[in-house]
C-alpha positions as CSV (number, residue, x, y, z in Angstrom):
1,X,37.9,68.0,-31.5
2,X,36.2,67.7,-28.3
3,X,33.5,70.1,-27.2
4,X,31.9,68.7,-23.9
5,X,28.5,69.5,-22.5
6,X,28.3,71.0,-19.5
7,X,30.3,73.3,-19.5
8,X,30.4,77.2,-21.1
9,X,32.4,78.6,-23.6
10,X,34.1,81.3,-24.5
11,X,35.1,83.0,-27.9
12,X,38.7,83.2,-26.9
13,X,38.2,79.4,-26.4
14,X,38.2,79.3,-23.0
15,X,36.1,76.6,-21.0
16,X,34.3,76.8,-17.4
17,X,32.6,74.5,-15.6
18,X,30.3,75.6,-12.4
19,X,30.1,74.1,-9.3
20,X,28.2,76.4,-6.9
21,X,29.6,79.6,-6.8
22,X,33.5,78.0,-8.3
23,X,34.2,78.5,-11.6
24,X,36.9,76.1,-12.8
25,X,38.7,78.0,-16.1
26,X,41.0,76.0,-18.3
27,X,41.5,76.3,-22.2
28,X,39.6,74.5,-25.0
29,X,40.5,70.9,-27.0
30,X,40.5,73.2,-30.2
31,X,42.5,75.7,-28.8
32,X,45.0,73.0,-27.3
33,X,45.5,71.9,-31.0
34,X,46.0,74.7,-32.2
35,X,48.6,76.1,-30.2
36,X,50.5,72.8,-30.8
37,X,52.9,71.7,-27.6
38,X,52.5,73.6,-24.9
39,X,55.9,74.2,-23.1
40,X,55.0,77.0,-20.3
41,X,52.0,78.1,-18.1
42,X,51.7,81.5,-16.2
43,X,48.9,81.3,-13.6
44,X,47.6,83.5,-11.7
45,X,48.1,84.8,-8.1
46,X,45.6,83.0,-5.2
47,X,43.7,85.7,-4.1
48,X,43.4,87.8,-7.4
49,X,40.1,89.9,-7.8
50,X,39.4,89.4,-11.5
51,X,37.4,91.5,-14.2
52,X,35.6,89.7,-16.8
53,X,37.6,89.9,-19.9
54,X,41.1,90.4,-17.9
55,X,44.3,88.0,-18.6
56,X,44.1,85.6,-16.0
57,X,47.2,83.7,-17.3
58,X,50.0,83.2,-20.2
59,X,50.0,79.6,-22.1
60,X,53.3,79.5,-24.4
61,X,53.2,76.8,-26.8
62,X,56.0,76.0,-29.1
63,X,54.2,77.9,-31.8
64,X,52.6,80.8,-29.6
65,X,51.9,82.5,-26.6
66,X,48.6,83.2,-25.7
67,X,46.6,85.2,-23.2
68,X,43.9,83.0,-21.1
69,X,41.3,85.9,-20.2
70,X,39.1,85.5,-17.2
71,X,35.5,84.3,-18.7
72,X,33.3,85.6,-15.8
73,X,34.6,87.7,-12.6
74,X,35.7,86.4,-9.6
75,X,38.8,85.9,-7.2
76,X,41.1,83.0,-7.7
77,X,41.2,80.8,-4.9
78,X,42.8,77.8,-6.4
79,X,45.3,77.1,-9.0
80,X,46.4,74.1,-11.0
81,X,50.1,73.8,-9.8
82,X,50.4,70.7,-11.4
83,X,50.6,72.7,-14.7
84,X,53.8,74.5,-13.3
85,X,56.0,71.1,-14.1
86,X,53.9,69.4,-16.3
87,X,52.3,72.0,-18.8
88,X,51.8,69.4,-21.7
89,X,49.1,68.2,-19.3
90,X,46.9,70.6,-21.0
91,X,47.8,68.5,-24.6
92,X,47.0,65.1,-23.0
93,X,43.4,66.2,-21.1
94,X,42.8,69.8,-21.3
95,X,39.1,69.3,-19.6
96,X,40.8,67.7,-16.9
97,X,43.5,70.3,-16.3
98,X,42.1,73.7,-14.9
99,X,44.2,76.5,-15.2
100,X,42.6,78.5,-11.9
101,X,39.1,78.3,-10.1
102,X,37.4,81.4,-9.6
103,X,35.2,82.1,-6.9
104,X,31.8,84.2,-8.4
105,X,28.8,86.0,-7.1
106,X,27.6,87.3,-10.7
107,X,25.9,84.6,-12.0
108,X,24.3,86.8,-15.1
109,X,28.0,86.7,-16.3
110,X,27.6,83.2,-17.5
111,X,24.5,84.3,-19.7
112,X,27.2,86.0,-21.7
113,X,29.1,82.4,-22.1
114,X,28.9,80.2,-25.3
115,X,26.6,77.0,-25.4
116,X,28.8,73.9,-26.3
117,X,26.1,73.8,-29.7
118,X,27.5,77.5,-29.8
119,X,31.1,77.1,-29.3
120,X,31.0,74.1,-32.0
121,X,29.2,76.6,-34.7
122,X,32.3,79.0,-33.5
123,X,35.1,77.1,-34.1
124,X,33.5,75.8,-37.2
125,X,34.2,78.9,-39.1
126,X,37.3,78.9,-37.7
């Protein structure tokens, strides 16, 4: 399992990399391989005002669906559409493939995020 640095994490296993005020949200290496083949992607709506904590998308797997919750708030102003065709993406490179970008102003919300030495301590008593 990969856990890369730079980048927060959430207990839901959720990842987000910041780039100025742009958080780029997308779903864990563990939690990839633990849903198994994913087969569908629900994204969000560009333009979307977000709450911390609120379902920013669906990922259906051929095991489960699951909720991707929104790790900080923000408005989406981007979406990965390449995930629309080609969900598996997420199996293959899920650091690479982003499930939305959030625009932020509340950078104290990332103080709430997991460390990567966290997030590895997490999913080890998983």
């Amino acid at each position: 399992m990969e856990i890369r640095e730079g980048l927060y994490y959430t207990k839901d296993h959720e990842w987000v990399r910041v780039e100025g005020n742009r958080a780029y949200v997308g779903i864990t290496d563990y939690a990839q391989d633990s849903l198994g083949s994913i087969v569908y992607v629900e994204l969000p709506e560009e333009g979307k005002a977000l709450s911390k904590d609120e379902v920013l998308g669906v990922v259906e797997s051929v095991k489960a669906a699951s909720d991707i919750f929104a790790p900080i708030s923000g408005t989406v102003v981007e979406v990965n559409e390449a995930l629309a065709d080609n969900p598996e993406l997420i199996n293959e490179s899920p650091y690479e493939n982003y499930m939305a970008v959030l625009s932020f102003e509340n950078k104290d919300e990332l103080n709430e995020l997991l460390s990567p030495a966290q997030y590895e301590e997490l999913t080890k008593g998983e």
